[in-house]
VOVEX-798530 format. One record per residue: residue number from 0; residue in one letter; x, y, z of N, C-alpha, C, O, CB in turn. Coordinates in Angstrom, 3 decimals, always signed. Glycine has a CB too. Layout:
# residues N
dovo,fidren,nxx,nyy,nzz,caxx,cayy,cazz,cxx,cyy,czz,oxx,oyy,ozz,cbxx,cbyy,cbzz
NUM,A,X,Y,Z,X,Y,Z,X,Y,Z,X,Y,Z,X,Y,Z
...
//
This chain:
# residues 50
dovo,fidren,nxx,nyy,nzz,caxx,cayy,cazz,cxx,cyy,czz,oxx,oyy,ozz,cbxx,cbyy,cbzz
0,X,-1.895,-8.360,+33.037,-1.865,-8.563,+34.495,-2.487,-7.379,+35.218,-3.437,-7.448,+35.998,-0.421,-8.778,+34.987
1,X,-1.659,-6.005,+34.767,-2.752,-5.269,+35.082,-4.199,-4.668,+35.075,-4.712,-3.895,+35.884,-2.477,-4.906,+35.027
2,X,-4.753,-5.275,+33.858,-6.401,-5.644,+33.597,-7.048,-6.102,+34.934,-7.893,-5.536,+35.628,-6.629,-6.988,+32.426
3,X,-6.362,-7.374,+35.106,-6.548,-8.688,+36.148,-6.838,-7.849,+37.472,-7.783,-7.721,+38.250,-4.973,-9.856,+36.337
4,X,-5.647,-7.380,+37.343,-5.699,-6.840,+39.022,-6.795,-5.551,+39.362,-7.329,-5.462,+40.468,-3.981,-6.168,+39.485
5,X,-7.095,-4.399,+38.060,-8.093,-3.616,+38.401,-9.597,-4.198,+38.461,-10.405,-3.766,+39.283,-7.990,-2.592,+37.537
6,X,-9.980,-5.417,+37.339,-10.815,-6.679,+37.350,-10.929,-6.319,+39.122,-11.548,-5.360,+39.583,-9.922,-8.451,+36.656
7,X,-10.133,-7.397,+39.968,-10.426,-8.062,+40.678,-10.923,-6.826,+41.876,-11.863,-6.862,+42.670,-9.348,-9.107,+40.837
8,X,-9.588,-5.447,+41.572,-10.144,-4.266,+42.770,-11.334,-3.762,+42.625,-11.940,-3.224,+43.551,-9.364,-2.991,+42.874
9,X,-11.878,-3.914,+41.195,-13.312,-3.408,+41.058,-14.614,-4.407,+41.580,-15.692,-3.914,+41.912,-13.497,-3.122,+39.480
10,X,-14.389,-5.648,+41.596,-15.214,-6.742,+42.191,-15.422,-6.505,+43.396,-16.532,-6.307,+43.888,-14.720,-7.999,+42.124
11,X,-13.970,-6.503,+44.199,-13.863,-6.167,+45.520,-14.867,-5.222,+46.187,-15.625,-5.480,+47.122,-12.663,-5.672,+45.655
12,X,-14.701,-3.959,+45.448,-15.680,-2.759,+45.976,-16.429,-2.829,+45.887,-17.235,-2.274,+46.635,-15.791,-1.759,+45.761
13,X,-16.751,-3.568,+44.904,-18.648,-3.640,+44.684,-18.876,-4.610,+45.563,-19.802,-4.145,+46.227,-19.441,-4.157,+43.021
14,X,-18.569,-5.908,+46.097,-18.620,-7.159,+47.307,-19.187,-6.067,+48.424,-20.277,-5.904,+48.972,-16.758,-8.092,+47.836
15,X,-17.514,-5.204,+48.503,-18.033,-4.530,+49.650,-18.946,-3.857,+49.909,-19.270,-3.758,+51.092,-17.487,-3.979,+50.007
16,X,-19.858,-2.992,+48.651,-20.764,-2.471,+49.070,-21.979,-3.833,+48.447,-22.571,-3.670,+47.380,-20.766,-0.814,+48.559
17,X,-22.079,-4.462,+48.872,-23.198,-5.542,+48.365,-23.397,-6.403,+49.405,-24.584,-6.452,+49.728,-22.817,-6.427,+47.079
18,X,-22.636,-7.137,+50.083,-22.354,-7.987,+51.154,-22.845,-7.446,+52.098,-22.160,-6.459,+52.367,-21.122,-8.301,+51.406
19,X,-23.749,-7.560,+52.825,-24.582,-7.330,+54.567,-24.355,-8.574,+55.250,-24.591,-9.718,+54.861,-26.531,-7.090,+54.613
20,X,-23.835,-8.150,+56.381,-23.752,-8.340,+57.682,-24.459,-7.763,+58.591,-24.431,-6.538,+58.715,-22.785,-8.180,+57.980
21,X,-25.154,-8.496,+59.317,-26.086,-7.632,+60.673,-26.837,-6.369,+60.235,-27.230,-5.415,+60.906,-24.990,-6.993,+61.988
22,X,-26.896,-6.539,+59.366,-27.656,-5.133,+58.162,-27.042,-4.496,+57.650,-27.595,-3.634,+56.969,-28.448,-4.021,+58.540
23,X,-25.375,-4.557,+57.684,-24.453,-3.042,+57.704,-23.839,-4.086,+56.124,-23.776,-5.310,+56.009,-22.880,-2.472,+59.671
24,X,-23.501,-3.066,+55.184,-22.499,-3.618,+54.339,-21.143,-3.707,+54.829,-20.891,-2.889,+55.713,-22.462,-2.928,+53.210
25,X,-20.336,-4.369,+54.543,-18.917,-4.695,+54.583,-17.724,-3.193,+54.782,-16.810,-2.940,+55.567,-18.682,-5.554,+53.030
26,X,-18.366,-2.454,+53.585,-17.844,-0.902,+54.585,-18.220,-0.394,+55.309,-17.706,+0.642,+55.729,-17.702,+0.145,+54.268
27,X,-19.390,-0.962,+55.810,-19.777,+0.210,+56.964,-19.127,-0.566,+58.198,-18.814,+0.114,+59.175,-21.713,+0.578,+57.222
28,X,-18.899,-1.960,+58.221,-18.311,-2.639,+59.252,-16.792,-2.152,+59.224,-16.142,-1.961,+60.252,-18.518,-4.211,+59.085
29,X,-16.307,-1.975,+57.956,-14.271,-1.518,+58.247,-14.919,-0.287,+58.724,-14.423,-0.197,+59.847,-12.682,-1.249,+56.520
30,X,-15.527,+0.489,+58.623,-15.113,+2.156,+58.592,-15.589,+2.021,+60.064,-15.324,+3.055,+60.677,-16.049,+3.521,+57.349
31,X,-16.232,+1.042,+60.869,-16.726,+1.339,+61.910,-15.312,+0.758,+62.876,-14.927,+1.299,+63.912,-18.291,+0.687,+62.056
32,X,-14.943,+0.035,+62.496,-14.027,-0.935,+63.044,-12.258,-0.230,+62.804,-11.374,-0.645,+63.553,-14.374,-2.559,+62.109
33,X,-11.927,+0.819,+61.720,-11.129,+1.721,+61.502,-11.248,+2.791,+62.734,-10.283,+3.060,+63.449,-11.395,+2.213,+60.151
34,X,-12.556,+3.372,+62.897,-12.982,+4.287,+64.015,-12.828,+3.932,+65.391,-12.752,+4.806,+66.254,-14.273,+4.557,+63.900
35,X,-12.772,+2.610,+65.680,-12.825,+2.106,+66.953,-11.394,+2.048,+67.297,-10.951,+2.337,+68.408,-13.572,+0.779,+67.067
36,X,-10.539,+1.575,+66.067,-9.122,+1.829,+66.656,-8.540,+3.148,+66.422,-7.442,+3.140,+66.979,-8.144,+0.867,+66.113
37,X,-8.719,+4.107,+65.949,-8.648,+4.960,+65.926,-8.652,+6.364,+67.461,-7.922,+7.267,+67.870,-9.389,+4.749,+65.022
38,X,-10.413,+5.514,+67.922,-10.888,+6.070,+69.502,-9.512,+5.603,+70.473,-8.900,+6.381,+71.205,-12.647,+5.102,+70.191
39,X,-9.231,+4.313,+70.307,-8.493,+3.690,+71.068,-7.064,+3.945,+71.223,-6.470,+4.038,+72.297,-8.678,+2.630,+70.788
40,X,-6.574,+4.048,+70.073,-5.269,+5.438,+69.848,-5.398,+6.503,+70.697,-4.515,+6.890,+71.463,-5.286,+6.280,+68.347
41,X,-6.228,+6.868,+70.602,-6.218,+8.558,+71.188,-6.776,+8.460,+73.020,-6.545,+9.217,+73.962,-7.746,+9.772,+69.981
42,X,-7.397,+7.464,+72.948,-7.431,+7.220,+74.803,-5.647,+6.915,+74.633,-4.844,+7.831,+74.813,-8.769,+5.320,+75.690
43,X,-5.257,+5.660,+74.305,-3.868,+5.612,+74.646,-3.077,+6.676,+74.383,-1.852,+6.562,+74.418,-3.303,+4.639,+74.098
44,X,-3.457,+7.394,+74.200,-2.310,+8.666,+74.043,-2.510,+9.431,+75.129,-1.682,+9.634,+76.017,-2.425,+9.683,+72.706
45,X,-3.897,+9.971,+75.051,-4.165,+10.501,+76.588,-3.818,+10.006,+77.950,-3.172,+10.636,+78.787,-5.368,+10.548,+76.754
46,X,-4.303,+8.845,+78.078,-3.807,+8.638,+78.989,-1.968,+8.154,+79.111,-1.508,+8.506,+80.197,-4.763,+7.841,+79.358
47,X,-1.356,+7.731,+78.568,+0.060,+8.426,+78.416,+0.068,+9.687,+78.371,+1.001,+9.921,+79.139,+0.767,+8.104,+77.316
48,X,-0.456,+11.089,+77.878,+0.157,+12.120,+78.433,-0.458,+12.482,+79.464,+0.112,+13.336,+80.144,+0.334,+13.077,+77.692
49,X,-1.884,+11.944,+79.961,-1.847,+13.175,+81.205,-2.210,+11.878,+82.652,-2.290,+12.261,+83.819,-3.606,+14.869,+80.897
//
């Protein structure tokens, strides 16, 4: 089972870097889309503290 499951996490990563969208691979879309909520955290914080 655990074969299976590193199998399938290793497919995964490689999808992700293989798969284009709008030119960008599949990580460059999370890591962009991680960053955006990330920006958005930190306005909401700011503006809650000041």
């Amino acid at each position: 089972a655990e074969q299976i499951q590193s199998i399938v996490e290793d497919t995964i990563a490689k999808l992700k870097n293989e798969v284009i969208l709008d030119g960008k691979t599949l990580n460059q879309h999370i890591a962009e889309q991680e960053k955006e909520s990330e920006e958005s955290e930190v306005n909401g914080l700011k503006r809650f503290l000041f």
